[in-house]
N, C-alpha and C positions, 0 to 999 in steps of 0.2 A: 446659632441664633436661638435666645430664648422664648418659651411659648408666652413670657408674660410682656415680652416686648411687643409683641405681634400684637396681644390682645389689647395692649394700649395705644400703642399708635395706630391701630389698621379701625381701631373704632372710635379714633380721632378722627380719622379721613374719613370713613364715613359717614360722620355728624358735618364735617368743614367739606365735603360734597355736596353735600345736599341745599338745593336752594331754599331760601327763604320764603315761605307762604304763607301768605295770611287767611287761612282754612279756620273758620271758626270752629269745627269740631276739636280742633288739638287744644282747645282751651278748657271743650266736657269733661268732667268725671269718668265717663265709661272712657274716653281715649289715652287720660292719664293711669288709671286703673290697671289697662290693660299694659300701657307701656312701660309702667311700673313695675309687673310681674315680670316681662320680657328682660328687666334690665336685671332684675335682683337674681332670678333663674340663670343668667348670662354670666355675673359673674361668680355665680357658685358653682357653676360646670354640673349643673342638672340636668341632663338630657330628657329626662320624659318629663320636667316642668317644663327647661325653655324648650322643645317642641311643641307640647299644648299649649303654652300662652302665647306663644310666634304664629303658631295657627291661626288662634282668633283674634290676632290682631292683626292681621292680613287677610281675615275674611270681615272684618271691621274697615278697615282701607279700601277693601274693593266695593262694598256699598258703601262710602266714601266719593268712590270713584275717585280717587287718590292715587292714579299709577305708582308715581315719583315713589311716593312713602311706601309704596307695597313692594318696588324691587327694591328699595333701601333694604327694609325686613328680610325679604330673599338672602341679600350681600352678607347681613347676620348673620344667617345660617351656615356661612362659608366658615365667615371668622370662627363660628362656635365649633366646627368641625378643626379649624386649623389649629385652636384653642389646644382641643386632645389629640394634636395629632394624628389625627386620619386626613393624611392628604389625599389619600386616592378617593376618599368620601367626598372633600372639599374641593378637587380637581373634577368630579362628575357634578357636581350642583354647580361649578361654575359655566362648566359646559353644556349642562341642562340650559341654565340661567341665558346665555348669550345663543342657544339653539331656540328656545322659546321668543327671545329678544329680535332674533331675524324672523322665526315665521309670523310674528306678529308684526313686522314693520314698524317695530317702534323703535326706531335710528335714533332719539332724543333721548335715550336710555342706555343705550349701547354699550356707551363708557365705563358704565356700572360691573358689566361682564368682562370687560376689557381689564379694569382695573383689577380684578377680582382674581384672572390669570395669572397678571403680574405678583399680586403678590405671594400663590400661588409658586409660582416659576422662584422667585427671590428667597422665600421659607425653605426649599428645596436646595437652594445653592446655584439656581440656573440665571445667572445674574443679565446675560446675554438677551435673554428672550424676557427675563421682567423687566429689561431697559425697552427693549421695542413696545412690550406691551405701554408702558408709561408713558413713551412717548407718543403711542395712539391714543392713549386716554388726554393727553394735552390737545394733541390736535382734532378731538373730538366734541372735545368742549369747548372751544376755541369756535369751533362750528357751528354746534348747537346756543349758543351765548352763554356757556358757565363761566365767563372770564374770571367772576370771583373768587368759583372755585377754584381756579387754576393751581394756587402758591404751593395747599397740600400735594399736590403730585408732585412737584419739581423736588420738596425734601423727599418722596419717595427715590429720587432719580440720585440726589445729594447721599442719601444713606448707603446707597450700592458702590458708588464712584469714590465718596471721600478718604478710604482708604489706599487706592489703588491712581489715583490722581485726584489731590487737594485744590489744585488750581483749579479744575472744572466744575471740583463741588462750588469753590468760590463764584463761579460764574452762573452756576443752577442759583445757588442764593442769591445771586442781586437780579435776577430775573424774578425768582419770585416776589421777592421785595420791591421790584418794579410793578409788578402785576396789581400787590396787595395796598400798595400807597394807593394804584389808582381808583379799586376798585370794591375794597377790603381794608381799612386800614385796622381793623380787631387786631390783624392778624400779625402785621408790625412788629410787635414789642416779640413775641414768640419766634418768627423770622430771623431778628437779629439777633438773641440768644442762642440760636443754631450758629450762624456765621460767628460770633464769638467763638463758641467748639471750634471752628472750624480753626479759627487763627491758632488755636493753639495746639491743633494737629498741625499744623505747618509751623511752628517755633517762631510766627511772630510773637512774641509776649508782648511788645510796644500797645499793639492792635488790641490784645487779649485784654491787657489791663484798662483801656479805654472803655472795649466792649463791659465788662463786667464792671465798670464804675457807674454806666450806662444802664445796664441791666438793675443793679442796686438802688436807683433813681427811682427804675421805675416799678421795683418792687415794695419802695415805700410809698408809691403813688396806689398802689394797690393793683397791680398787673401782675398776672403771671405767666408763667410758660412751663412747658412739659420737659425743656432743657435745664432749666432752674439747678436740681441738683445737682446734673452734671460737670453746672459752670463751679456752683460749689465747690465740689473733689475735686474741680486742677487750681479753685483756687488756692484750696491749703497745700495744694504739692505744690503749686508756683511761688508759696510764700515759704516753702522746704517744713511743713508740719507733711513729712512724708505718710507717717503713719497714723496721725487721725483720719488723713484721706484714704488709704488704703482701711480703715477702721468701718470709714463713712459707707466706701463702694461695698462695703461686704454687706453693710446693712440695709441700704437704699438701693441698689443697683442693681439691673437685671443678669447681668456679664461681669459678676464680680472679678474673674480670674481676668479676664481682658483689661478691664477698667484698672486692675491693681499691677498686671506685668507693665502698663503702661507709666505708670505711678512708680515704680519702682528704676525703671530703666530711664526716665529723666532725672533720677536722683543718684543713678549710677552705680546703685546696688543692683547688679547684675547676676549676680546668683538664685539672689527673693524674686528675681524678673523670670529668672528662668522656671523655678519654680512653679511661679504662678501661671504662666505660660503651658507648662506641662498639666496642672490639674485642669486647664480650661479644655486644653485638647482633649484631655479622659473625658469631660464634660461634651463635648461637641459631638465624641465619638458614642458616647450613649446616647445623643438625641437622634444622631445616625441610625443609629441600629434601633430604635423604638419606631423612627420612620419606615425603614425598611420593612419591620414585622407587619406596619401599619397599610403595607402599599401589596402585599405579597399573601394571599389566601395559602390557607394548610398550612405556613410552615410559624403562624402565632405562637403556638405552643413550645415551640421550640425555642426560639428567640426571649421568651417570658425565661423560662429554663435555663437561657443563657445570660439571661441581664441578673436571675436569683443565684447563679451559680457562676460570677464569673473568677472563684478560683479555679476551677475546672474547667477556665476558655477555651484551651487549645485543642481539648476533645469535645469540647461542645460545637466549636468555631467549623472542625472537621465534618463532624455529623450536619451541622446546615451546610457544608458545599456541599458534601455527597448528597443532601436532598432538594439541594436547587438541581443539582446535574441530575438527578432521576426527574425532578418536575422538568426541565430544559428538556430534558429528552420524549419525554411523554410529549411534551407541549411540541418538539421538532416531531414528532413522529404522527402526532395528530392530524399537525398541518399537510404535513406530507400523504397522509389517505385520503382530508380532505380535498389536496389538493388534485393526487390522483382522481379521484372521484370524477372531479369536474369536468378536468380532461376530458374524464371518461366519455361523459357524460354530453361536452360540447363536441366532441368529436362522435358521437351518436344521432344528436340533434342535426349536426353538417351532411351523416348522410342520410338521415331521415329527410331534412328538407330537399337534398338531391334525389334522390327518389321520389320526393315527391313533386319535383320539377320535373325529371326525367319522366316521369308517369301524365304529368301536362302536358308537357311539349308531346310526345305521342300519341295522346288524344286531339292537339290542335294539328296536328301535320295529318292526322286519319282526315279527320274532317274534313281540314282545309286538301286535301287529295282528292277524296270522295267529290267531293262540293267541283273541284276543277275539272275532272276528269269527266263528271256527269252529264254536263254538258256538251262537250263533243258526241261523248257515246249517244247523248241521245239525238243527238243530230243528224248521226252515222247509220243509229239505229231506222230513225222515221224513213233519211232517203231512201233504206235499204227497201223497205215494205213499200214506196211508193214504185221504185225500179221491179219488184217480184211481184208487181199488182196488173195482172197481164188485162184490166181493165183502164188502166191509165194511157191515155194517149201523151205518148212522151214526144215532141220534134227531139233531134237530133242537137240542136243547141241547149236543150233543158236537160239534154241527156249528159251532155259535156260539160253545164255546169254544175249540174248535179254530182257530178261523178270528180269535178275539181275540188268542190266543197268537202265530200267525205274525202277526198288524199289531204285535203288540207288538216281537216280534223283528225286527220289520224293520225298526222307529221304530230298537229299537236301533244298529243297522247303519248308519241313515243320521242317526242322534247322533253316532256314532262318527265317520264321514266328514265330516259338518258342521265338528266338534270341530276333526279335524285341518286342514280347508280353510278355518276362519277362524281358527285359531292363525299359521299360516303365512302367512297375509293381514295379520293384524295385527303380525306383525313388521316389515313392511314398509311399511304405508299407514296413512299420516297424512293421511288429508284430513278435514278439519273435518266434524263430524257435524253437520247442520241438525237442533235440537232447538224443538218444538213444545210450548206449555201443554196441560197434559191434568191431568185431576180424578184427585188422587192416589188417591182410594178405589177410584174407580170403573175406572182404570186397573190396579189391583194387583188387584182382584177375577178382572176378566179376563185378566189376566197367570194368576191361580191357578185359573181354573177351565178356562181352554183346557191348561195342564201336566194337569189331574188328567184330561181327557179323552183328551189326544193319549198321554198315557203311560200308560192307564190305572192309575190311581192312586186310590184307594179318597177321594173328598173326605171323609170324614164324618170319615176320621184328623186334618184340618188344619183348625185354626180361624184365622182374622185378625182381629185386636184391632189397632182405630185412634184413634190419639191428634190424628190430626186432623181440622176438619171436611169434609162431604162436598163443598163447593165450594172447598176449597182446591186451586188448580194450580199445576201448577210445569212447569219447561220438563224436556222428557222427550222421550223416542224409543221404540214401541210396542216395536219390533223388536227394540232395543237391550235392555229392560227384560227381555224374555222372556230374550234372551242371557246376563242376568243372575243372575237369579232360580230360570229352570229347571234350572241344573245345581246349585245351592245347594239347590232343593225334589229333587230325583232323589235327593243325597245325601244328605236327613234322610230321603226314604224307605228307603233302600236300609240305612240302620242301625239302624231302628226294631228292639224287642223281637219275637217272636211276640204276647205280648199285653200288650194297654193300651195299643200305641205311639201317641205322636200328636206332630203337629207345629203348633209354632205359630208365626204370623209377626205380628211387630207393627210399627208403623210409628210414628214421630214426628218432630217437628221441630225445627230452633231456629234461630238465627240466620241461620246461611249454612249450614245439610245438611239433608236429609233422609234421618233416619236409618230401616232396616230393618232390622228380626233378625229373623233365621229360627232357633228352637229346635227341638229333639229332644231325645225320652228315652231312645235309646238306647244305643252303647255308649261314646261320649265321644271324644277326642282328646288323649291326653298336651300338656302346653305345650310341651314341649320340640319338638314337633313342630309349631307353631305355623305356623311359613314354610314347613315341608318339602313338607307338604299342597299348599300351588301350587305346588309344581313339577314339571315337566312327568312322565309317567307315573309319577308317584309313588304308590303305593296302598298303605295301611296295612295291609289285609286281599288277600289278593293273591286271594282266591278270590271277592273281590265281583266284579260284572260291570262292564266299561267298559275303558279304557286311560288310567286316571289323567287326563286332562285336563282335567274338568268342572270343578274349583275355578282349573287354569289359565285357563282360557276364559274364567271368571268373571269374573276379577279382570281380564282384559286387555281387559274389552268396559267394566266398569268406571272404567275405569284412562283410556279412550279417552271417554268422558264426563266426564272429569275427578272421578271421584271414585275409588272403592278399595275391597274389600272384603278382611275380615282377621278371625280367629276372635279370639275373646275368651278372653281365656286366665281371666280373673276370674271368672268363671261358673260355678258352684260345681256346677252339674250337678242329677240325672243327664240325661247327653249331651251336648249343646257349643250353644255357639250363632257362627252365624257373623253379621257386622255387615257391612251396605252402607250408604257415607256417596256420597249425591251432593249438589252445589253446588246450592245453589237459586238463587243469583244468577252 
């Protein structure tokens, strides 16, 4: 691709983008002035003119208040970069350009950055990604209402495709030509000079000679087009003046070797085709390699070295691979410590903040201990001083409930201590629990009547209802069972009503479980809180007594018999029921 085709058609589209406004300033002196400078700078490839006059006439547009015309300016900047070849320069201002374009929200612009890629990706050879961009810059403007503009993006799409399929370039141009009747008709006479080329990349000549008797009409009417010359050079090679056209492309034409292997190979001089084919290639592969120098820091110098020196390519050519593969290497090896690094670094930060979890949760489990524990002891504490106050006249019933209250308090104390010294045991020991047959009823009875003793616990609240018979056994563990059941019976005591409360627990079987529920009428359990309830110090009522453990405990003495316990979220109430499933086989 030549740089001087870019520069003309990409700031053709530019001008045929841009809507029409009737902005009285672009009629001032200072805004002709200015854009005068910009244009003359632009095409003499002065970078510190067209920098400084691009400047102030885009800080002239913004006091304007002139969006449109100020990322127009921007778009320039790309072109003047793509001009000398610095794509990598012209690929970050387009990407500046559409990074600024979203954080400003100005979607009605968009297209501009879009289009900008495109041709970007196209100058490059990436025909794939400047078709998608193109085809977002259509549907962008379509959006936004640039219908007019439409026609110039479609020969964008037309220019990439007509080589590689003529038929679809044909149909990109009668869509344009569709757009620009309706909407556009400037644009007309230039349209169909395109589609003329086109006919005669596809060997209709019928088509060709109509288009270009067409085209001649309308350039004694005084119309022109940017394909003008082009239709020229196939007309003299369609009329067999082989080599004034192949004379003409070398003079007028930006792709002479292209435009003349083509010129030569419909005339069936196949040697002068080959020829010419091969010098364009030499031609293509220098703009390669000035691109490459242009995209690739440090190794300028070299590349310069190799375009002044290329009878010495093969030892020049060597010397840039051996120092792309030391920069490759460098550059893999970089990323490789950086990357180390992070690693390092996120797997420092994972046990800093575990540590610094671990070091919370041990201050909230002191606390919440202290805070639970305190209470009894000081309960324990006071009877004890009123019992050794040989001044207190005690009856013998204040003395018995006295003396109930501290066993109870103390049970709690060392529920609490159990609680935490087989939690912390069962996270870590796995050894198989040897389970013994025991007569389900007669097991759960004693399981409920030693809790209603050791805790005292009022029995007459708690009925048991069994669905199986009284010689039914199943393998079991006494010890295990109590683990089980007692912190699940503590908790339906501890949420019962003042009155009526009662608890029931029923038992049945089936196939492979033995199932258990323990119900209450109390105050119930959100579902949503279904899981939260086991886990560790969790308490729904913080003013109950305990340190949240007792449904953890439950489930993990469970859990270690191979079964589970888990609230019923379906239980319609009132109060909740929880289920123990253990294995029978």
């Amino acid at each position: 691709m030549n740089i001087k085709t870019i520069l003309s058609a990409l700031m053709l589209a530019l001008l045929l983008a841009t809507p029409a406004q009737a902005a009285d300033y672009k009629e001032s002196p200072e805004y002709l002035t200015l854009f005068d400078s910009v244009h003359h700078a632009f095409n003499d490839g002065d970078s510190a003119r067209f920098y400084a006059a691009v400047r102030q006439l885009q800080d002239y547009l913004l006091v304007q208040n002139d969006q449109h015309a100020y990322y127009t300016q921007r778009c320039n900047e790309i072109v003047f970069e793509l001009n000398r070849m610095n794509i990598f320069g012209s690929y970050k201002l387009a990407q500046q350009l559409s990074k600024e374009l979203t954080e400003k929200k100005l979607d009605k612009e968009m297209y501009m950055a879009v289009n900008m890629m495109g041709h970007v990706y196209n100058y490059t050879g990436n025909k794939d990604l400047a078709k998608q961009c193109f085809w977002d810059v259509i549907h962008r403007m379509e959006k936004e209402g640039y219908t007019e503009s439409i026609p110039p993006i479609y020969l964008n799409l037309v220019n990439i495709v007509i080589d590689e399929n003529p038929q679809e370039a044909l149909k990109l141009i009668d869509k344009a030509l569709e757009i620009a009747h309706a909407t556009s008709p400037t644009r007309v006479f230039d349209i169909e000079a395109r589609r003329t080329l086109a006919y005669y990349k596809l060997g209709d000549m019928e088509r060709f000679v109509e288009g270009y008797k067409a085209y001649k009409e309308g350039a004694a009417k005084g119309l022109s087009s940017v394909h003008g010359r082009q239709l020229e050079i196939r007309w003299l090679a369609y009329n067999g003046q082989t080599d004034e056209a192949v004379r003409m492309a070398a003079e007028i034409t930006d792709d002479p070797f292209e435009t003349q292997a083509e010129i030569y190979s419909q005339a069936g001089r196949w040697q002068e085709a080959f020829e010419a084919l091969k010098k364009g290639t030499a031609e293509t592969d220098s703009v390669n390699s000035i691109l490459l120098s242009s995209s690739m820091q440090g190794i300028q110098n070299e590349l310069e070295m190799y375009e002044v020196r290329r009878q010495q390519s093969r030892v020049m050519f060597y010397s840039m691979v051996i120092v792309i593969s030391l920069l490759l290497l460098l550059i893999a090896a970089l990323v490789y410590i950086v990357q180390s690094r992070r690693r390092h670094w996120r797997q420092m930060e994972i046990a800093y903040n575990r540590v610094l979890e671990a070091d919370k949760m041990k201050a909230e489990f002191i606390q919440n201990v202290s805070h639970e524990v305190r209470t009894p002891l000081n309960i324990i504490s006071g009877f004890a001083q009123v019992l050794a106050d040989p001044s207190n006249d005690i009856t013998d019933d204040e003395r018995r409930h006295i003396s109930e209250t501290m066993m109870h308090n103390t049970r709690i104390i060392t529920t609490m201590i159990n609680e935490v010294l087989e939690i912390a045991r069962g996270d870590s020991y796995d050894t198989a629990i040897e389970l013994q047959p025991f007569r389900c009823n007669e097991l759960l009875t004693h399981v409920i009547d030693s809790f209603c003793k050791d805790r005292l616990r009022p029995k007459e609240l708690l009925s048991f209802e069994s669905g199986v018979d009284d010689d039914f056994s199943f393998p079991s563990h006494e010890l295990f069972m109590q683990r089980i059941l007692n912190p699940l019976l503590d908790n339906a005591y501890k949420n019962l009503p003042p009155q009526d409360g009662h608890v029931i627990v029923r038992v049945a079987k089936t196939e492979q479980f033995l199932e258990i529920d323990i119900e209450d009428n109390g105050e119930g359990i959100p579902a949503k809180d279904a899981e939260r309830v086991f886990e560790r110090f969790v308490k729904l009522d913080p003013f109950k007594e305990g340190l949240g453990l007792g449904l953890t405990f439950s489930r993990t003495m469970a859990r270690r018999m191979g079964g589970d316990v888990t609230l019923d979220t379906s239980y319609a109430g009132p109060g909740c029921r929880f289920k123990v499933r253990l294995q029978l086989n």
